[in-house]
ChimeraX commands (.cxc) that place a marker at each C-alpha (Angstrom):
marker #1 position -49.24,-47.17,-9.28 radius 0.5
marker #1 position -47.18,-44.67,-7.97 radius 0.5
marker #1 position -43.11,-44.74,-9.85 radius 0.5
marker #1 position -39.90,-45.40,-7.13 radius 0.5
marker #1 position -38.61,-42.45,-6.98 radius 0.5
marker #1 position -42.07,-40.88,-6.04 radius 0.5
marker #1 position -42.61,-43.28,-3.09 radius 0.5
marker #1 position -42.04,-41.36,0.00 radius 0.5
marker #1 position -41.37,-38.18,-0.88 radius 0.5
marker #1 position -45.29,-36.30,-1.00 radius 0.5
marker #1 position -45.60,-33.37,-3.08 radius 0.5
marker #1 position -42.53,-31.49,-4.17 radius 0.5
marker #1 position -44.73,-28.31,-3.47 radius 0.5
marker #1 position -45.44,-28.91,0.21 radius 0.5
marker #1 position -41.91,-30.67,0.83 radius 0.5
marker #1 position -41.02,-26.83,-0.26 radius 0.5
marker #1 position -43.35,-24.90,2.24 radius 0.5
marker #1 position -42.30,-26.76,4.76 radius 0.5
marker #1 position -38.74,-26.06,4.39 radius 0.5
marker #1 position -39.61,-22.78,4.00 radius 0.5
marker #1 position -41.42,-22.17,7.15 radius 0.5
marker #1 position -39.12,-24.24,8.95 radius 0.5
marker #1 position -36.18,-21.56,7.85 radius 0.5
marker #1 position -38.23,-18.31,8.49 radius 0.5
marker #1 position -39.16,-19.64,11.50 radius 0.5
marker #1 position -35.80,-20.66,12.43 radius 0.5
marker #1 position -34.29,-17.26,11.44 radius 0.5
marker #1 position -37.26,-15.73,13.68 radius 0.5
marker #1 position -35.97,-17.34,16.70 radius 0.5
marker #1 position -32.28,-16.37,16.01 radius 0.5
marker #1 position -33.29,-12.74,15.32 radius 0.5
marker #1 position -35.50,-12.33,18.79 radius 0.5
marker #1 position -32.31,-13.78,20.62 radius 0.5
marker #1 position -30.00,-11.26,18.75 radius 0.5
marker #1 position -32.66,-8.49,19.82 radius 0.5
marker #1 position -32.94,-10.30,23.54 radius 0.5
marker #1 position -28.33,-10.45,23.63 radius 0.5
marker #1 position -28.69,-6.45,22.10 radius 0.5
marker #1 position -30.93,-5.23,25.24 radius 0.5
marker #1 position -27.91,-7.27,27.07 radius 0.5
marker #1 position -25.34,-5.24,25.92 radius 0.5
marker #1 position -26.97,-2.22,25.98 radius 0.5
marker #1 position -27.40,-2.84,29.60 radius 0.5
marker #1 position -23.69,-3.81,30.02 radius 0.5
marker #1 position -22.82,-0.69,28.41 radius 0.5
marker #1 position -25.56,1.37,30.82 radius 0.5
marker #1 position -23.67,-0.48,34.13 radius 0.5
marker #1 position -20.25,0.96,32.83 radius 0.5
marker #1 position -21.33,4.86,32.01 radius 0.5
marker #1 position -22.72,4.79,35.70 radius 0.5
marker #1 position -19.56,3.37,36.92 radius 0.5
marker #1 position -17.77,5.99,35.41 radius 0.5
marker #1 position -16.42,4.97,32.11 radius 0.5
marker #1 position -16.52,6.62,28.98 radius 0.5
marker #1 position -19.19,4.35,26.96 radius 0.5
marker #1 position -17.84,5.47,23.58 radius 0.5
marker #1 position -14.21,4.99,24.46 radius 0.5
marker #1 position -15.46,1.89,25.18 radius 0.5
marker #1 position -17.38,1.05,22.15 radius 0.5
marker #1 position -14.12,2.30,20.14 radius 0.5
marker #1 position -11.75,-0.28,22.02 radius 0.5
marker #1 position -14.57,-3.71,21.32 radius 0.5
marker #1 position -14.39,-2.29,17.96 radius 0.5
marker #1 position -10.54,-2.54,17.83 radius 0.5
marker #1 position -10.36,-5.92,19.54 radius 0.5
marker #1 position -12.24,-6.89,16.95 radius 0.5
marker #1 position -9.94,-6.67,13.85 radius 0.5
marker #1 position -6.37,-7.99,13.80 radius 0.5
marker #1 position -3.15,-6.16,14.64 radius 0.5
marker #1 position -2.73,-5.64,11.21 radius 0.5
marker #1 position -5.56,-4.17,9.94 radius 0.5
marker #1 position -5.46,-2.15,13.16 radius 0.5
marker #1 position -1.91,-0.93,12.11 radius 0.5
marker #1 position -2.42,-0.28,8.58 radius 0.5
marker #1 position -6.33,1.79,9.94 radius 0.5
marker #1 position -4.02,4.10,12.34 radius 0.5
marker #1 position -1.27,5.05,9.98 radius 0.5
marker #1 position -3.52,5.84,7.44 radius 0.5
marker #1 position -5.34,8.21,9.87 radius 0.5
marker #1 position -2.12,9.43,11.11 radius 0.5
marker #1 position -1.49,10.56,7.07 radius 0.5
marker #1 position -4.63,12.07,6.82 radius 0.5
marker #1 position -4.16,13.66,10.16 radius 0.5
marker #1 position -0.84,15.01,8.96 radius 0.5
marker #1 position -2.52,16.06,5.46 radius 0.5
marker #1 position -4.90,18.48,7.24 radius 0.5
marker #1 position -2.36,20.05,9.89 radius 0.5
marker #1 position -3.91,18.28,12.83 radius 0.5
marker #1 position -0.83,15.85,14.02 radius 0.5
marker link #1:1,2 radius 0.2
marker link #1:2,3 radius 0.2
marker link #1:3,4 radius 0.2
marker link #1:4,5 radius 0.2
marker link #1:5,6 radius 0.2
marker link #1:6,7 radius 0.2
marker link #1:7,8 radius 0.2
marker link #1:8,9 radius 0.2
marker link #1:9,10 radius 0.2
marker link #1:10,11 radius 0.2
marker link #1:11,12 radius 0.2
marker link #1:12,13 radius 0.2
marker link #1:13,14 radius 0.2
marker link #1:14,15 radius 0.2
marker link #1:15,16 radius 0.2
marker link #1:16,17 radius 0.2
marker link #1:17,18 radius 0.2
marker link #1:18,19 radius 0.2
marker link #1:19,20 radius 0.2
marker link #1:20,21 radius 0.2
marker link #1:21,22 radius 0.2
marker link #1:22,23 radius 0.2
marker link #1:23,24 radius 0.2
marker link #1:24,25 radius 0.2
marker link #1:25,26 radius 0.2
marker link #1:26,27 radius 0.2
marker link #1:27,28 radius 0.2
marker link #1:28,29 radius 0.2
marker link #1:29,30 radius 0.2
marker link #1:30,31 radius 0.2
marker link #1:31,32 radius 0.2
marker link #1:32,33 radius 0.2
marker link #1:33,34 radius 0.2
marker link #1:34,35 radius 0.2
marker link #1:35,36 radius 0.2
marker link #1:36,37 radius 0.2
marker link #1:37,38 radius 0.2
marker link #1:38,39 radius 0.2
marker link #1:39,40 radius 0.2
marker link #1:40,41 radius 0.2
marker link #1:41,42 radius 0.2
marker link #1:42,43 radius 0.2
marker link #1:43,44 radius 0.2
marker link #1:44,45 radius 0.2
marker link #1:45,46 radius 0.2
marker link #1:46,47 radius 0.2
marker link #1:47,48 radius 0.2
marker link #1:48,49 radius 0.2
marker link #1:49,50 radius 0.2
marker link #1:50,51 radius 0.2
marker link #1:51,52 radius 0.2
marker link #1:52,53 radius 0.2
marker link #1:53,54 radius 0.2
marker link #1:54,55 radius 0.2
marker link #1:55,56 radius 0.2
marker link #1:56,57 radius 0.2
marker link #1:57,58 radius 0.2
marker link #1:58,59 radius 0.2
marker link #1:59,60 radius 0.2
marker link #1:60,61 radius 0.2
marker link #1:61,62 radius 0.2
marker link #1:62,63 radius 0.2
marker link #1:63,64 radius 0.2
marker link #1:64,65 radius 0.2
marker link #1:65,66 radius 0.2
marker link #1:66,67 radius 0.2
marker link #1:67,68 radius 0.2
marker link #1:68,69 radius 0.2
marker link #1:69,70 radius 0.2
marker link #1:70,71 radius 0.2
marker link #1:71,72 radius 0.2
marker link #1:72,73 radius 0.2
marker link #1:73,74 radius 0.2
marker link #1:74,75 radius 0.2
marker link #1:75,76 radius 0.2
marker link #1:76,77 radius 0.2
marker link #1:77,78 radius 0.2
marker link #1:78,79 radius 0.2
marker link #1:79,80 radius 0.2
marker link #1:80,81 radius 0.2
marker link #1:81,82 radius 0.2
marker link #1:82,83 radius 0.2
marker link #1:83,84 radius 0.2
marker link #1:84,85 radius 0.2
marker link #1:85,86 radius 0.2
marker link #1:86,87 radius 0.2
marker link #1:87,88 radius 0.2
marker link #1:88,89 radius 0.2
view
């Protein structure tokens, strides 16, 4: 006879593969989306140099959106200082 707390559950061991393979293939699926919104992007950023704009201005300013003014603030008067440090301001 098989105890309570062993009814229902199958082997520990198999219980663990399959939560396993149900993560790595989980994280599979997320990573060929992240390649498939990449190529996006990259495409985005293709359509804008051939209207004209300057792709790595433009990579510079979603990189600045990105943090908060503060961060922002405290990241530009730092580089101001350093600026200033080597004669270049």
């Amino acid at each position: 006879m098989s105890t309570p707390a062993a009814v229902g559950q199958g082997d520990p061991s198999s219980v663990a593969a399959d939560q396993l393979k149900s993560v790595i293939e989980r994280i599979e699926r997320l990573e060929e989306e992240k390649a498939g919104i990449a190529g996006d992007i990259k495409d985005v950023y293709a359509e804008a140099g051939a209207n004209g704009f300057d792709v790595k201005i433009l990579r510079k300013i979603v990189a600045l959106r990105k943090k908060d003014h503060d961060e922002r603030t405290e990241e530009e008067a730092i580089l101001e200082l350093y600026l200033q440090a080597l004669g270049m301001a």
